[in-house]
C-alpha positions in Angstrom: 0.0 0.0 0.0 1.7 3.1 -1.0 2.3 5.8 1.5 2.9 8.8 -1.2 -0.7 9.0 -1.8 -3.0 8.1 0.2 -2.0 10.0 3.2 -2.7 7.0 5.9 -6.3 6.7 4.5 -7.3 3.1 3.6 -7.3 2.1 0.0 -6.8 -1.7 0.1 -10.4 -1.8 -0.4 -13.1 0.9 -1.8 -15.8 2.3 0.6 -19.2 1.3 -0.1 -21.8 2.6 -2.1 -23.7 5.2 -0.1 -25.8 7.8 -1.0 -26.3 11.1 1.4 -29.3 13.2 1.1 -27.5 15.9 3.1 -25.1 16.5 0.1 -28.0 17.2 -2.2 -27.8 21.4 -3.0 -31.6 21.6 -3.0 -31.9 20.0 0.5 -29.7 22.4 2.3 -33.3 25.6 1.6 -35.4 24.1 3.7 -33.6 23.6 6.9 -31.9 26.9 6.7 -35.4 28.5 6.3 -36.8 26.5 8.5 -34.8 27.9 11.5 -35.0 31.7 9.8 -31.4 31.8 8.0 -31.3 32.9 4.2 -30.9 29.9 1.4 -28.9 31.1 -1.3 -29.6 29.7 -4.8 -27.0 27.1 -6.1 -25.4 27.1 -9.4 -21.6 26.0 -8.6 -21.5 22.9 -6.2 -18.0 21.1 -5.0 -18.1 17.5 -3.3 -14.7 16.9 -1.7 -13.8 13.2 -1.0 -16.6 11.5 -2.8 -16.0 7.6 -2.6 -17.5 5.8 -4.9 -19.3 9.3 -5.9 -22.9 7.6 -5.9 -24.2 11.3 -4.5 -22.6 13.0 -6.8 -23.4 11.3 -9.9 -27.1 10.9 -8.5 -26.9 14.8 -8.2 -25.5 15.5 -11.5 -27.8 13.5 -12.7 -30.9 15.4 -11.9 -30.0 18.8 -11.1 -29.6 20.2 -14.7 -28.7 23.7 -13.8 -26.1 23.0 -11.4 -22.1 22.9 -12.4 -20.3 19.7 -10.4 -16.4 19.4 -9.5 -15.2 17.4 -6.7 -12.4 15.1 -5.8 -11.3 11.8 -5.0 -7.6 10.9 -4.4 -8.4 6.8 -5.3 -8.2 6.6 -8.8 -10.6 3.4 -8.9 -13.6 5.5 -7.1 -12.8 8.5 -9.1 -13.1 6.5 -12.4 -16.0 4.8 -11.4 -18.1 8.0 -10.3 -16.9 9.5 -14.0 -18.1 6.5 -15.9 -21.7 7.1 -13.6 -22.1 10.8 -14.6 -21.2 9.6 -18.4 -23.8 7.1 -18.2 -26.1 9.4 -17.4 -25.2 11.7 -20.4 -24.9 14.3 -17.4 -22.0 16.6 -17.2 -19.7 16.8 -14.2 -15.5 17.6 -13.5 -14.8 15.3 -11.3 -10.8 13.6 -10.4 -8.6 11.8 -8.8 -6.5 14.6 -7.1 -5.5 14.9 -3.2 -6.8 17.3 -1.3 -4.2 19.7 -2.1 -3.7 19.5 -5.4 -7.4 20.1 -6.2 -7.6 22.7 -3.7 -5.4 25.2 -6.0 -7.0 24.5 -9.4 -6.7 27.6 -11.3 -10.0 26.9 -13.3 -12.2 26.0 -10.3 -14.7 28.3 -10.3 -16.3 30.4 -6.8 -19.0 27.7 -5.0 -22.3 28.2 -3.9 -22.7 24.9 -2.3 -19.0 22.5 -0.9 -20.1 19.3 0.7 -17.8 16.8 2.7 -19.2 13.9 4.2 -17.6 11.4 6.1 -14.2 13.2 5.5 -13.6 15.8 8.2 -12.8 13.3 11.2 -10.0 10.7 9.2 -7.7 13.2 7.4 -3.9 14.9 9.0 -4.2 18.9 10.2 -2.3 19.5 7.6 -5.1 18.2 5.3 -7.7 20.1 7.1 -5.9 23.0 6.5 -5.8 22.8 3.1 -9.5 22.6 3.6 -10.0 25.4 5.5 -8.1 27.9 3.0 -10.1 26.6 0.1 -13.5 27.2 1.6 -12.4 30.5 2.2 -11.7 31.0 -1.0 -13.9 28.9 -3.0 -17.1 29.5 -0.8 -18.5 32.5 -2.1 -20.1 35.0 0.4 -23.9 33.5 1.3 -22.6 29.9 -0.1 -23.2 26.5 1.9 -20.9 24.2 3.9 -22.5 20.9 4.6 -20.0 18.8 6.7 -20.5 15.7 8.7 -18.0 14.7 11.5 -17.7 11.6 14.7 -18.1 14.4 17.8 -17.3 14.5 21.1 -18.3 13.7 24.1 -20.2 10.9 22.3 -16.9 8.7 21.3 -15.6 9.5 25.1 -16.3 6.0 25.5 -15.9 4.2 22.6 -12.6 5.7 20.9 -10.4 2.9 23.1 -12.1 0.5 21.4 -11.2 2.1 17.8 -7.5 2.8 19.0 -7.4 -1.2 20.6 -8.4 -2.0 17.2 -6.2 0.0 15.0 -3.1 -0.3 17.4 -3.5 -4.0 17.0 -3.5 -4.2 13.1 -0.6 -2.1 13.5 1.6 -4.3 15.4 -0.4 -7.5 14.9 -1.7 -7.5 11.5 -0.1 -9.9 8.9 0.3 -7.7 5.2 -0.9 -10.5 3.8 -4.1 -10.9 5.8 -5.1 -7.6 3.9 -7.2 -4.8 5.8 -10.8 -6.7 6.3 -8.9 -9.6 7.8 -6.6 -7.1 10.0 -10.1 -5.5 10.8 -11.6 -9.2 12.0 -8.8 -10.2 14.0 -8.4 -7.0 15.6 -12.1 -7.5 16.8 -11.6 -11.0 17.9 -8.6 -10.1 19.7 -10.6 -7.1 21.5 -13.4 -9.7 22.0 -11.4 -11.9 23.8 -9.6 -9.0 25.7 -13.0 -7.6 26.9 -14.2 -11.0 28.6 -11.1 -10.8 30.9 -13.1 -7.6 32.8 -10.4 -4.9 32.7 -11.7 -2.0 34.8 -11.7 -0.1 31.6 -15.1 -2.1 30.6 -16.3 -2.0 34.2 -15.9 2.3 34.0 -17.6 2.0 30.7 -20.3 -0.6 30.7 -21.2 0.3 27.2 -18.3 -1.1 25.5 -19.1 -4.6 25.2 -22.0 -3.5 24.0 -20.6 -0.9 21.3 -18.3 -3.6 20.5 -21.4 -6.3 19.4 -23.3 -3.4 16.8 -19.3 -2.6 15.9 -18.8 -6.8 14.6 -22.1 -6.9 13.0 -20.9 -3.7 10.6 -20.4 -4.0 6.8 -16.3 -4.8 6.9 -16.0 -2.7 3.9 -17.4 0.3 6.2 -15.5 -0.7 9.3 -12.1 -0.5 7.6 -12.9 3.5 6.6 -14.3 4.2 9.9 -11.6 2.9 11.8 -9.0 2.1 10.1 -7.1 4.8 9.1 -4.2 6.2 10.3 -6.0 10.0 11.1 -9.4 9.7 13.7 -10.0 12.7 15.0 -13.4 13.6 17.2 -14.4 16.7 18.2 -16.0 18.9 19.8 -18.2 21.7 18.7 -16.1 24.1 19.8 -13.2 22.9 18.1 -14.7 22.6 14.5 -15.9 26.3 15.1 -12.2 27.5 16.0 -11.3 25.5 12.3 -14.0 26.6 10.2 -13.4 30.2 12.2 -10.8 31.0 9.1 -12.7 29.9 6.9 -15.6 33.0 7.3 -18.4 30.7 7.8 -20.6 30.3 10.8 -23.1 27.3 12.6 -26.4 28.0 10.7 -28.4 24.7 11.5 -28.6 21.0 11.9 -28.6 19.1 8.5 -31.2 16.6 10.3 -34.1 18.9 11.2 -35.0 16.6 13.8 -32.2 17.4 16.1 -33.9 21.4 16.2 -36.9 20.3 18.4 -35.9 20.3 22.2 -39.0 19.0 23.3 -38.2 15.2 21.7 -34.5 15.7 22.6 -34.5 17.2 25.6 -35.8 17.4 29.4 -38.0 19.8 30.3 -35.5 21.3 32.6 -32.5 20.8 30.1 -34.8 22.6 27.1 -34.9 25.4 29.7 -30.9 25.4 30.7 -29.9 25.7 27.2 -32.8 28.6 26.6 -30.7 30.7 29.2 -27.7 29.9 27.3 -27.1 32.7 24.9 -24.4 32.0 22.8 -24.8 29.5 19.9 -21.3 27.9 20.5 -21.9 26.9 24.2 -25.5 25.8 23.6 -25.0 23.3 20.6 -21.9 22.1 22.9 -24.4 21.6 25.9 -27.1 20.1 23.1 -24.1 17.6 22.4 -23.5 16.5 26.0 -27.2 16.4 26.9 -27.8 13.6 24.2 -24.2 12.2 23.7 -24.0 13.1 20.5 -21.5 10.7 18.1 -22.2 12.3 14.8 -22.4 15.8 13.6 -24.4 16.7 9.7 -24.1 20.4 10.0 -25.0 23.2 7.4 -22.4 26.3 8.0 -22.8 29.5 6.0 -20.1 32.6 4.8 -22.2 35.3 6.5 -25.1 33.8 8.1 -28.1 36.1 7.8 -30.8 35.6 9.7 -34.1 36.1 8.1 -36.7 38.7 10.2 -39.9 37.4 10.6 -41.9 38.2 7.2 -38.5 37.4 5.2 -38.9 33.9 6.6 -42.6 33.3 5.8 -42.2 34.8 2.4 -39.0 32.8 1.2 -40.7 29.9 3.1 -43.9 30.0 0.6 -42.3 29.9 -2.3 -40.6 26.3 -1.7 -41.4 23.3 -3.3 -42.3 20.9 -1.4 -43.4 16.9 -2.2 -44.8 13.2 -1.0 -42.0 11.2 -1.1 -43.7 7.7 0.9 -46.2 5.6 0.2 -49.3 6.7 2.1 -49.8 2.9 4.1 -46.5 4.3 5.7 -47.3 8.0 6.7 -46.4 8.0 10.1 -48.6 8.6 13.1 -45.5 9.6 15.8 -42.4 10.9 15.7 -39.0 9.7 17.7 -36.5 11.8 19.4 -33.6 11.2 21.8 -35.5 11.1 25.1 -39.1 9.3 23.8 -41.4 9.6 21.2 -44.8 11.9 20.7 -47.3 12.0 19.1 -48.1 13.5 15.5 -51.7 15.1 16.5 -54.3 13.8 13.4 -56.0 17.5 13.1 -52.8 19.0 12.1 -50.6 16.2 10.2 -54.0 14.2 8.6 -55.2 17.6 6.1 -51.3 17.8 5.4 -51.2 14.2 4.3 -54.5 14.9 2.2 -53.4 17.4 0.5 -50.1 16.3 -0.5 -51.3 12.6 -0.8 -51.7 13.6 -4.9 -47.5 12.9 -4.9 -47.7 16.4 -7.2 -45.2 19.2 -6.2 -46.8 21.8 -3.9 -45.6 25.1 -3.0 -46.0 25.5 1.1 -48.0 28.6 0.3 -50.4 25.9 -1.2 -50.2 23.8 1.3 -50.5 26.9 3.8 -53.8 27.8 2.0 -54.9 24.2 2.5 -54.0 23.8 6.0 -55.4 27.0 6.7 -59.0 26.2 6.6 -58.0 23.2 8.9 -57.3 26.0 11.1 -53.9 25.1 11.1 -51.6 28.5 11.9 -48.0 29.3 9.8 -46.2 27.9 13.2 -47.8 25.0 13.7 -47.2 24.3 10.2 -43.6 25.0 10.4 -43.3 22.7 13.0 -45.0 20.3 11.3 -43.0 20.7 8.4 -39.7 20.3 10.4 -40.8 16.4 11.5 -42.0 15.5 8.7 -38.8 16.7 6.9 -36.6 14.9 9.6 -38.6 11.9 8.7 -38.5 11.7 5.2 -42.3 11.5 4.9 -41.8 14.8 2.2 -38.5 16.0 0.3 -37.8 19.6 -1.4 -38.8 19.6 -5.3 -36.6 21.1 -7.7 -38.3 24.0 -10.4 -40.6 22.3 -13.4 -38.2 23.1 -15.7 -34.9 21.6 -14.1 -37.9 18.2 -13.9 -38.3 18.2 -17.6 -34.3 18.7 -18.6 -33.4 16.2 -15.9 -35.7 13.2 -16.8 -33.6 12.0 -19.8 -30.1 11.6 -17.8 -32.1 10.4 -14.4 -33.6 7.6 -16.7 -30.7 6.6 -17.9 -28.4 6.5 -14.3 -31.4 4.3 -13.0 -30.6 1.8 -16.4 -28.0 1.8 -15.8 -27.7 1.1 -11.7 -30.7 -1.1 -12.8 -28.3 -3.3 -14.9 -26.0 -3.7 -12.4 -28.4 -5.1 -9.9 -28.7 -8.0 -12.2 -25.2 -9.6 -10.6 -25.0 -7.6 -7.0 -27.2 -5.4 -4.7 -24.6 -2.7 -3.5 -26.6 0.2 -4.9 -29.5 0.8 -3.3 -30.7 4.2 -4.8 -32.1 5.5 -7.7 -32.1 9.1 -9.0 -35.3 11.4 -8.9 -35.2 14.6 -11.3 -38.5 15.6 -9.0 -36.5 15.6 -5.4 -32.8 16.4 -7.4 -31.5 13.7 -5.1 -31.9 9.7 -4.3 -34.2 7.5 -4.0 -34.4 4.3 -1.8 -34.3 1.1 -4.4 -33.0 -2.0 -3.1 -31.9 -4.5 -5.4 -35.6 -6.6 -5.8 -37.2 -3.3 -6.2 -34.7 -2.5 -9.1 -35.2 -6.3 -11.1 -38.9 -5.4 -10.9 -38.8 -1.7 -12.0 -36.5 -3.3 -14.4 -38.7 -5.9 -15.4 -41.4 -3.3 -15.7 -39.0 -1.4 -18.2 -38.7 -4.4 -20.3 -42.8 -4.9 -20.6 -43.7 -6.7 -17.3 -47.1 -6.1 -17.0 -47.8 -7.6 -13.2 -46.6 -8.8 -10.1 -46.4 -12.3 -11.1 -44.4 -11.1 -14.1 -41.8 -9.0 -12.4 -40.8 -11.9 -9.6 -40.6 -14.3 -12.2 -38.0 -12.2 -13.8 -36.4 -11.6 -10.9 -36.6 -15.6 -9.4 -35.1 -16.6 -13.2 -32.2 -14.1 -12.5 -31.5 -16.2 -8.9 -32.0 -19.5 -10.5 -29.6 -18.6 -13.0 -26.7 -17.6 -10.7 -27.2 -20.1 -7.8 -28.7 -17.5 -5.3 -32.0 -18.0 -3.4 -33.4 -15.8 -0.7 -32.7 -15.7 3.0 -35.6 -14.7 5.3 -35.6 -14.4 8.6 -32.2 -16.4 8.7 -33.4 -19.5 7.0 -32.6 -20.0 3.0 -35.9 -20.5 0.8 -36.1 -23.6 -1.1 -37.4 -24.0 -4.7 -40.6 -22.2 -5.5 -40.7 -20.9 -2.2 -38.2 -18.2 -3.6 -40.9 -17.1 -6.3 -43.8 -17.0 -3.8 -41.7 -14.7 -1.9 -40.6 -12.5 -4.5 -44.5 -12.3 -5.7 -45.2 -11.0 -2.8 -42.5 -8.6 -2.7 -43.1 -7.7 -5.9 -47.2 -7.2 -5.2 -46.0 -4.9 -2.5 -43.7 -2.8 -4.4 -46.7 -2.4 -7.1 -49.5 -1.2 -4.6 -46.7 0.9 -2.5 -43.5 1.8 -3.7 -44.6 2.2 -7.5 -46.6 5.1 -7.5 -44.3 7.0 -5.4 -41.4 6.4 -7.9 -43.5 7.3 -11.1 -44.5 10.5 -8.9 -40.5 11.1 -8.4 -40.0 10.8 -12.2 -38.5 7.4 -12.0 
């Protein structure tokens, strides 16, 4: 494994194939005006570090009217994002650089929108101040940082158990063993460490526990996560002194949920961090209140807050649409502390009027609501859960849906096609949302099937059961292996389900 290169990051073997709404341009509006901060309106948009680059080809994809450069230093992930966007027919400069050689392109143009997910907490100071300099000048004034990072005080506990596990590959590992086997011994070994009761597990009786959901992670993931030379947690505090440099300021939570004290929070701890006026100390105090592991943050160059008819006014005009099937609209919503209730006279006439899976403006849905008796606040609040749940996603302009439809179409082919030998993609590409869409790899073989003339259910699992058959794979459910035409009985019944649920949401997303 070279060492001129990669900078201590893992490349033995590539990450997975994730998608991450929160790098999606058009999702960043909504929670910024959601909490009363200004949205700006994204043309340029920069993902740094993009893996396979499922995100940003999905992106590229459907948002027509926005110009895409990132970077990847592994050449395989950077060749396979290309060949994605190329598939697509979409357009997108995307390469194989380090950090610092992209960082002082001469033809990179001023961003509206820089994402890093995933990155922050596993690269050198050094790297993070390349970083730094480049948003500060690449992120024009009023553009959008979205960037996700493991925090403390929530890995207080748990980072012995990532520095047992890398300090033993270190010393222990065989070269040949290659990183997912260094990665399985080193949990063995910490396994059998554990069971001899060291005080350390008595002081932190959580760590057998983390340890358990740790060995039952995707290996592929594991070795990213905790592998790598660089882990750095932190605190709040300390990616505001970083990003300080930079020009850009804490403007929200990318998970909307994570705004509502009430499911999050005591009583009496909502009320501590009321009397606690300045942001930095309060989303410190949020973090030790819940424990918080992991950060998804939306920071701004000039945060301006929005007065109050600014906020309802820019609020209006947003897009808003359906994006699950109404059998699983839900009826109460889960924070930190509990769950509550989603009250049926304020989320039902929501649900009815959105339940056409058409693109709404909120002003629309405000007019709606209205004669529900249903006030701009409570629908705000509303708005805010059902955001943080998925139940509806931001819509992109009519126009950008029409130009988009050709290139989303031809991503989802050609994801499609691949699910015909593995299932690692698990998203499709929606010119309606901009972003992804759930699709695991039986939903893919039937809209596939679909594609190719399948008419019904029956036709779509056979398709699908003929594709097993063919490569010696049969289903697993509930831990046991389905036998013979037990496999098709399944899949029919899969595939009935996807028809009366999942299919009418995807032809409402464009798909």
């Amino acid at each position: 494994m070279s060492t001129e290169w990669n900078a201590g990051y893992v490349t033995d073997v590539n990450y997975t194939f994730g998608y991450y709404g929160e790098l999606n341009p058009l999702r960043c509006r909504l929670p910024l005006l959601l909490v009363g901060r200004h949205a700006p309106k994204i043309e340029n948009a920069c993902e740094l570090g993009f893996g396979q680059g499922l995100s940003v080809s999905i992106h590229a994809a459907a948002q027509p009217s926005v110009n895409w450069y990132g970077t990847d230093f592994n050449p395989s992930q950077a060749a396979f994002a290309s060949e994605m966007v190329r598939l697509a027919g979409a357009e997108a400069k995307l390469y194989d650089e380090a950090f610092s050689e992209f960082c002082n392109r001469k033809d990179l143009p001023e961003f509206d929108f820089i994402g890093l997910h995933g990155i922050w907490t596993w690269i050198s100071d050094a790297n993070r101040g390349v970083l730094v300099d480049f948003i500060r000048r690449k992120l024009r004034p009023g553009g959008v940082l979205y960037i996700s990072y493991n925090t403390l005080p929530g890995w207080s506990a748990s980072a012995p158990i990532r520095h047992l596990m890398k300090r033993h590959a270190d010393v222990m590992g065989a070269p040949g063993q290659g990183i997912i086997g260094q990665t399985d011994t080193a949990l063995n070994f910490i396994d059998q460490f554990l069971a001899l009761d060291p005080l350390y597990a008595k002081a932190n009786p959580g760590a057998a526990e983390r340890l358990k959901l740790i060995k039952g992670q995707d290996r592929k993931y594991l070795a990213h996560e905790y592998m790598n030379r660089d882990w750095h947690p932190m605190y709040f505090a300390d990616m505001e002194n970083w990003l300080g440099d930079a020009k850009v300021g804490f403007a929200s939570s990318a998970h909307t949920l994570d705004n509502l004290y009430d499911l999050n929070l005591t009583p009496q701890q909502a009320d501590f961090m009321r009397n606690v006026p300045d942001v930095s100390l309060r989303e410190t105090i949020r973090d030790y209140c819940v424990n918080q592991q992991f950060r998804r943050d939306y920071w701004v160059r000039g945060v301006r807050a929005l007065v109050g008819h600014e906020q309802v006014a820019a609020m209006r005009e947003e897009r808003i649409v359906l994006s699950m099937a109404k059998e699983n609209l839900p009826n109460k919503v889960r924070g930190v502390i509990g769950e509550a209730a989603m009250l049926d006279n304020i989320y039902q006439p929501i649900y009815e009027f959105l339940s056409d899976y058409k693109p709404h403006t909120v002003l629309e849905l405000e007019s709606h609501v209205g004669s529900k008796s249903i006030n701009f606040a409570q629908l705000n609040s509303a708005l805010t859960i059902l955001f943080g749940l998925g139940v509806i996603q931001p819509a992109a302009p009519g126009q950008d849906i029409t130009k988009a439809k050709a290139r989303t179409q031809a991503l989802n082919k050609a994801i499609s096609r691949r699910s015909l030998s593995v299932g690692d993609i698990a998203y499709f590409s929606s010119p309606v949302t901009g972003g992804g869409v759930s699709a695991p790899r039986f939903q893919q073989l039937f809209w596939l099937s679909k594609q190719n003339g399948g008419k019904t259910a029956s036709d779509w699992a056979q398709f699908a059961w003929s594709l097993l058959q063919s490569q010696g794979q049969a289903i697993i459910k509930e831990g046991v292996t389905l036998q013979g035409d037990d496999n098709l009985t399944e899949l029919r019944s899969q595939a009935e389900d996807w028809g009366a649920k999942v299919l009418p949401v995807w032809t409402a997303l464009g798909i």
